[in-house]
C-alpha positions in Angstrom: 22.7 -72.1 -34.0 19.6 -70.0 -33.1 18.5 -67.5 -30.6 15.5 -68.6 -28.8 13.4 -66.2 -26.6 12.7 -67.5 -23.2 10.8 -65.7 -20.0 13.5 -64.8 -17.5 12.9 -66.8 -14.4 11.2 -64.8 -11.5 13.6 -64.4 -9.2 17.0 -64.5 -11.7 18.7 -61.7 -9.6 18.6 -63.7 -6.9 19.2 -66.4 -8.5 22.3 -65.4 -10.6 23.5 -63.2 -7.2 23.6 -67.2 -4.9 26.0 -68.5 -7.5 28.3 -65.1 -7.1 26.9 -62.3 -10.1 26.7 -59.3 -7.7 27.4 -57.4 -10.9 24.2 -58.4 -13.3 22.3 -54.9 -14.0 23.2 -51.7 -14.6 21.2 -49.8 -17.1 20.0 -52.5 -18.5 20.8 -56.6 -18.0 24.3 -57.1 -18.6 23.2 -60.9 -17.4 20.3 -61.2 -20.0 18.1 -64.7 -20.2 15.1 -63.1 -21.7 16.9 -65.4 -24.5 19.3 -68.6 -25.1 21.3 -69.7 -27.8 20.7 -73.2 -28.9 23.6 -75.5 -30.7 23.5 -78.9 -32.2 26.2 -81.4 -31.1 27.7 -81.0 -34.5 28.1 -77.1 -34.0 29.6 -77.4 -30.7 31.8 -80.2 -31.6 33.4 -77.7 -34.7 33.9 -74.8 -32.2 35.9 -77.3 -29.8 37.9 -78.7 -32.6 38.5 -74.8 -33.5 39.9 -73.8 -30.3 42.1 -76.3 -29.8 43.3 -76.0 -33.3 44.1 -72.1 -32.7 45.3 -73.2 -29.5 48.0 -75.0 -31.2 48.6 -72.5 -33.2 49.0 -69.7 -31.4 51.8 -71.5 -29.2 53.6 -72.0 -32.0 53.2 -67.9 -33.0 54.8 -67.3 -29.7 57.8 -69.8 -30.6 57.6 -67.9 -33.6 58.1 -64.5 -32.1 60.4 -65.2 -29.2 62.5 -67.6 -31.8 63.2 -64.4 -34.3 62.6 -61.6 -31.9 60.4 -59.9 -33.5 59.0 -58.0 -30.1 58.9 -54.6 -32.1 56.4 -55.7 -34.1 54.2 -55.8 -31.5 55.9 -52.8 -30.1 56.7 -54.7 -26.9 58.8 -52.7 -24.7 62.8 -53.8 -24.1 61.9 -54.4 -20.1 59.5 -56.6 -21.0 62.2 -58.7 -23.2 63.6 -60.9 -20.6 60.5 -61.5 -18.8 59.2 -63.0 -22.0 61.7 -65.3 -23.1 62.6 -66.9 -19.4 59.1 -67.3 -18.9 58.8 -69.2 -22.2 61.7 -71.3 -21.7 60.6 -71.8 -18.1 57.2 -73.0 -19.0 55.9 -71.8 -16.0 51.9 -72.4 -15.1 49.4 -70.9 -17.0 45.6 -70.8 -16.3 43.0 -69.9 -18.6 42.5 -67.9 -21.9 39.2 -67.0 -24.0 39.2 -66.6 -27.9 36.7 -64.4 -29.3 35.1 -65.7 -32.1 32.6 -64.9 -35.0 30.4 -67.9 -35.5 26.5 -68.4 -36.9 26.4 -72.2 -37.3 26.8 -72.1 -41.2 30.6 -70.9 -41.5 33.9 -71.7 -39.7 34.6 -69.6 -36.6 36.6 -67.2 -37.1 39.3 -65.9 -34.8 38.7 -62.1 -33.7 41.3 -61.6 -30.8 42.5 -63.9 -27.8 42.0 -62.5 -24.4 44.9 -64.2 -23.2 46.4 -62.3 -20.1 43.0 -60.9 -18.3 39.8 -62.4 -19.7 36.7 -61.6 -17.5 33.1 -63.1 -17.8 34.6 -66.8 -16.3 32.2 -67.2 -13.4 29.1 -66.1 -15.9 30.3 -69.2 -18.3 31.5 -71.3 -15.6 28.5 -71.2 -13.2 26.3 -69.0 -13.6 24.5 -70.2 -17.1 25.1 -73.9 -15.5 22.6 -73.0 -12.6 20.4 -71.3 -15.9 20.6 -74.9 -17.3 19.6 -76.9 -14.6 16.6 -74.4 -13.6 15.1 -74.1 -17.7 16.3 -77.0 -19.5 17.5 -79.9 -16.9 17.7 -82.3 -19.9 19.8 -80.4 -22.5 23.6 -80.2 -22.5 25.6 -77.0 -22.2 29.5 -76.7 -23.4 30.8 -76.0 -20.1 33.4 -78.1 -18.1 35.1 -75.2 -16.7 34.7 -75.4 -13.2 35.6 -79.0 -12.7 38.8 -78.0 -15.5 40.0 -75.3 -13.4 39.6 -77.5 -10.0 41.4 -80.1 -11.5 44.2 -78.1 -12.8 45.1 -76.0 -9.7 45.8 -79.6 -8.3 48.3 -80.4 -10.9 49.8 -77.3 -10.2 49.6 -77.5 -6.5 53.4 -79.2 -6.3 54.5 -76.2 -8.5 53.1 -73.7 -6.2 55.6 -72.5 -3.1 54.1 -73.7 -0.1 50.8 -75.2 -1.9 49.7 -71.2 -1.8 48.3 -68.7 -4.7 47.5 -65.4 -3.8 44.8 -63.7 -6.2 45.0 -60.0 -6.9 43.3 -57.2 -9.4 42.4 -53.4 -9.7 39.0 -52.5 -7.5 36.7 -53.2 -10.0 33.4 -55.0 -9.3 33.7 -57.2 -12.5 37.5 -58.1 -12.1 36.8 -58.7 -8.5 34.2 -61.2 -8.9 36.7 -62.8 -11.4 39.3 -63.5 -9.1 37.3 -64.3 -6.4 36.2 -67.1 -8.2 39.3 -68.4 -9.1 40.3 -68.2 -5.6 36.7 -69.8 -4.8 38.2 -73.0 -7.7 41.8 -72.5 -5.9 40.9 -73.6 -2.6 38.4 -76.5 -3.8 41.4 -77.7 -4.7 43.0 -77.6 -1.3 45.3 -74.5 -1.8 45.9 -71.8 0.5 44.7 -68.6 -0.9 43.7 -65.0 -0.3 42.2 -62.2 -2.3 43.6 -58.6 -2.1 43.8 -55.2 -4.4 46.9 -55.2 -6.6 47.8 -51.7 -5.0 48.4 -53.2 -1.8 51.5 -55.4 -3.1 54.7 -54.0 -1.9 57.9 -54.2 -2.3 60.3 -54.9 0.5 63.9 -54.7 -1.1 64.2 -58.4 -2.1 60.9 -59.9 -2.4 57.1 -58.6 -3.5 55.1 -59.0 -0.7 51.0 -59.0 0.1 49.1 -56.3 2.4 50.9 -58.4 5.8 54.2 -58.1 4.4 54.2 -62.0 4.1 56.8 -62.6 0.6 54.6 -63.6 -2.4 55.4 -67.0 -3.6 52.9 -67.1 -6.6 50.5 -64.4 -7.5 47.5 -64.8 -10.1 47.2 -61.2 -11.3 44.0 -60.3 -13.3 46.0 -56.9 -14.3 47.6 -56.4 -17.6 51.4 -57.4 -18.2 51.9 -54.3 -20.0 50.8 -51.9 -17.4 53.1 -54.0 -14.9 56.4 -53.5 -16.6 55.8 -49.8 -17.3 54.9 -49.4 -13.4 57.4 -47.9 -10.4 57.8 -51.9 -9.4 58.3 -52.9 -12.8 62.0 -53.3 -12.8 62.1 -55.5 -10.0 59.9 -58.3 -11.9 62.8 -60.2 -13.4 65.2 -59.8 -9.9 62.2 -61.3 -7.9 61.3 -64.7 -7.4 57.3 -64.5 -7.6 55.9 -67.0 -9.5 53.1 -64.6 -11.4 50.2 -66.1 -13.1 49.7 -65.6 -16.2 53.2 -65.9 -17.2 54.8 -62.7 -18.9 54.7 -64.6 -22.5 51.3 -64.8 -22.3 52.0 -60.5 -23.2 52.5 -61.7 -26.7 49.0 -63.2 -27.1 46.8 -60.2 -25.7 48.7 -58.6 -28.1 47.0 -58.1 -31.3 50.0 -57.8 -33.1 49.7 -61.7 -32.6 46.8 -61.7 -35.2 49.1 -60.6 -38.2 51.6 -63.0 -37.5 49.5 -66.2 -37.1 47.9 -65.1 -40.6 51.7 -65.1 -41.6 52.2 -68.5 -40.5 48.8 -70.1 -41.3 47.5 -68.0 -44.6 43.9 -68.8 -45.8 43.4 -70.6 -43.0 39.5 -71.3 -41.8 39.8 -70.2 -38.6 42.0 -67.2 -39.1 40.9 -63.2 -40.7 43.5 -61.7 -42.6 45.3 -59.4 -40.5 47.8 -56.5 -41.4 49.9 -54.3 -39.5 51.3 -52.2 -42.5 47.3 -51.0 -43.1 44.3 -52.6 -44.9 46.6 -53.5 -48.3 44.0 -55.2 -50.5 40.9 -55.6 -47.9 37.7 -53.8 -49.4 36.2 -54.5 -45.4 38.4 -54.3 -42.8 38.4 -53.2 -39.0 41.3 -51.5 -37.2 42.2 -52.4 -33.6 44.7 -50.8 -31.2 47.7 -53.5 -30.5 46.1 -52.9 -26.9 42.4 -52.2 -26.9 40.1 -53.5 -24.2 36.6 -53.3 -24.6 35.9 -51.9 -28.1 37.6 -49.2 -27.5 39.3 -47.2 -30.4 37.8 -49.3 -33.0 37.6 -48.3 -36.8 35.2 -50.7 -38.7 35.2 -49.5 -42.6 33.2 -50.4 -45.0 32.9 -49.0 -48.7 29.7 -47.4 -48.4 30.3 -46.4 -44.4 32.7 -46.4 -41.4 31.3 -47.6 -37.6 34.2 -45.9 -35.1 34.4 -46.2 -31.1 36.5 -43.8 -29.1 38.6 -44.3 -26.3 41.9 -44.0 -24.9 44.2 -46.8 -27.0 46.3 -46.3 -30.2 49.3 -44.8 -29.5 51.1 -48.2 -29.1 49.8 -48.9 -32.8 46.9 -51.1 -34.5 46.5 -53.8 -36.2 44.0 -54.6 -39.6 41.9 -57.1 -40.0 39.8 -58.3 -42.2 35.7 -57.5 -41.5 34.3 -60.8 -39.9 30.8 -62.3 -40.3 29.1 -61.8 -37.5 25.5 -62.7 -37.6 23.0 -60.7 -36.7 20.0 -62.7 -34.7 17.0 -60.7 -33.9 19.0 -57.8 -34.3 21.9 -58.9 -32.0 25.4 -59.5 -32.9 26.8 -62.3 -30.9 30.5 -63.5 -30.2 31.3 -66.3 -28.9 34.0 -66.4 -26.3 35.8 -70.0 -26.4 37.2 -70.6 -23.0 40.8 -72.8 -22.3 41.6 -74.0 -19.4 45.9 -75.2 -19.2 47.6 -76.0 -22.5 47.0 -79.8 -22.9 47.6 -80.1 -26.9 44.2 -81.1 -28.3 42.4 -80.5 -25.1 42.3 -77.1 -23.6 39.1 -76.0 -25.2 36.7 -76.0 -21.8 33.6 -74.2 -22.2 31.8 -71.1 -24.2 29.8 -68.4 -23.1 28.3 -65.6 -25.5 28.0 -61.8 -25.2 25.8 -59.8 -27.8 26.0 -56.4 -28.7 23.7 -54.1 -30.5 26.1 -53.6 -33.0 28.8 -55.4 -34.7 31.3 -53.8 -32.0 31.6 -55.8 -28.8 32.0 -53.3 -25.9 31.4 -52.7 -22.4 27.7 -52.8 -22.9 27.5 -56.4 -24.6 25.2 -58.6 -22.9 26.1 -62.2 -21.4 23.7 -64.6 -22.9 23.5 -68.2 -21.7 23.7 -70.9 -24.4 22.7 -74.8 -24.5 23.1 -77.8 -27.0 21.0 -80.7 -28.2 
């Protein structure tokens, strides 16, 4: 694994704005290809083996959890209960996920957190550092099947959907807007029905959730938090309702970080896992402490013994989570994570893509960079 400075193509805004980044620049880059990351097929192969590994894992954490209802460890609120546990049993569909993870080539990746419910940056790894690819380095390989993965998954799912139709909603944001509009983009390549509209324009007509033309709502994929749903006006009409919502309510328990302790529980000393704690740092010299609900680097504590890194925000009073410090490399004075993307929950096969965001310290926050990657 190395960083590699390249010359930015001429006319990359345009460029990275025809395959759908209308959000690239702000202050600086946040789409930066002034430098690659290059992988051998031997580093790629251990981050796919990885993923699906934690993959595995994970699902079992949520068995786990729902098995011994242990919800108030992750201080998950009572309404959300129910939600949880028929959606596990139901095995309704789920989508995607991205696991963040600290990785330099020379050690084992290393699980940070798992995006679970609301990951963004898809359409940068899906197709925007593909069209990178083909424009700088036509004959290299890049770890990215996403787009033909999701394709081929919403027509799996297309018998499962009411009417062959999945509505896409989120807040009006720029970046979670060009996030579902690509998945509705992927939806209807696949020969579904589908519209795009803001979450606030969901109502509720007495029996049934319904979009901004009072048609019902068969299936909904939200790119909006579980936990903010259940604790909203509507909330208590999630279980009564027969919207099919995407991702499923169980999939709370993974964007949780609470789910870091307990998969250190069930799998201690394993490679890919930190040591995580949610009674405090115990016997970690080098720790960092997380809010059970963080977004963004928000909120974040990273201690050393000779000097503390903190982040503000607005997260914490649902409690946090300790975990050990992580190795993350520093490459020309960049700290790179890599995001490890699934697509379904095939065992042994969900692991799909990677894309990588750098930050100038080891603290990935709204200001990382996306940086595109390829392998040899």
């Amino acid at each position: 694994m190395r960083r590699i400075a390249s010359t930015p193509r001429s006319n990359w805004q345009q460029r990275v704005e025809e395959a759908g980044l209308a959000w690239h620049s702000s202050d600086r880059p946040y789409w930066n290809e002034s430098a690659f990351y290059r992988f051998t097929a031997k580093e790629i192969a251990e981050l796919e083996a990885a993923t699906n590994e934690l993959e595995a894992m994970t699902l079992r954490a949520v068995e786990h959890i729902v098995g011994n209802r242990l919800y108030a460890r992750l201080n998950v609120p009572p309404i959300a209960v129910p939600l949880i546990e028929a959606s596990w049993h139901a095995e309704p569909p789920s989508i995607y996920g991205r696991f963040d993870l600290a990785y330099d080539g020379s050690h084992p990746p290393k699980l940070l957190e798992y995006n679970a419910d609301t990951p963004t940056s898809l359409l940068e790894a899906a197709v925007v550092q593909w069209y990178w690819l083909q424009d700088i380095a036509p004959r290299s390989d890049q770890f990215n099947s996403l787009h033909e993965r999701l394709i081929a998954l919403w027509k799996e799912l297309a018998p499962s959907l009411p009417d062959g139709r999945i509505d896409f909603c989120s807040m009006v944001d720029l970046e979670d807007g060009i996030t579902v509009t690509y998945l509705q983009d992927t939806a209807q390549q696949a020969g579904l029905e589908a519209a795009c509209f803001a979450i606030d324009e969901i109502g509720w007509n007495g029996s049934n959730f319904v979009g901004p033309d009072e048609r019902p709502l068969g299936a909904v994929f939200k790119l909006y938090p579980w936990e903010w749903m259940v604790r909203e006006e509507f909330g208590q009409f999630l279980a009564a309702a027969p919207t099919l919502w995407i991702e499923p309510p169980w999939k709370m328990l993974l964007s949780n970080k609470g789910i870091l302790p307990v998969l250190w529980e069930l799998y201690p000393g394993h490679p890919n896992l930190l040591e995580a704690r949610l009674d405090g740092p115990g016997a970690m010299e080098s720790w960092v402490r997380k809010p059970l609900l963080g977004r963004e680097g928000s909120n974040i504590t990273m201690h050393r013994p000779d000097s503390d890194l903190e982040t503000d925000g607005a997260y914490g009073e649902e409690g946090f989570v300790y975990q050990d410090l992580a190795r993350i490399a520093s490459f020309d004075g960049k700290y790179p994570v890599v995001g490890s993307w699934l697509i379904g929950h095939e065992p042994g096969s969900a692991a799909a893509g990677i894309g990588i965001r750098e930050s100038d310290t080891p603290i990935t926050d709204n200001f990382s960079q996306f940086v595109p990657h390829l392998f040899d």
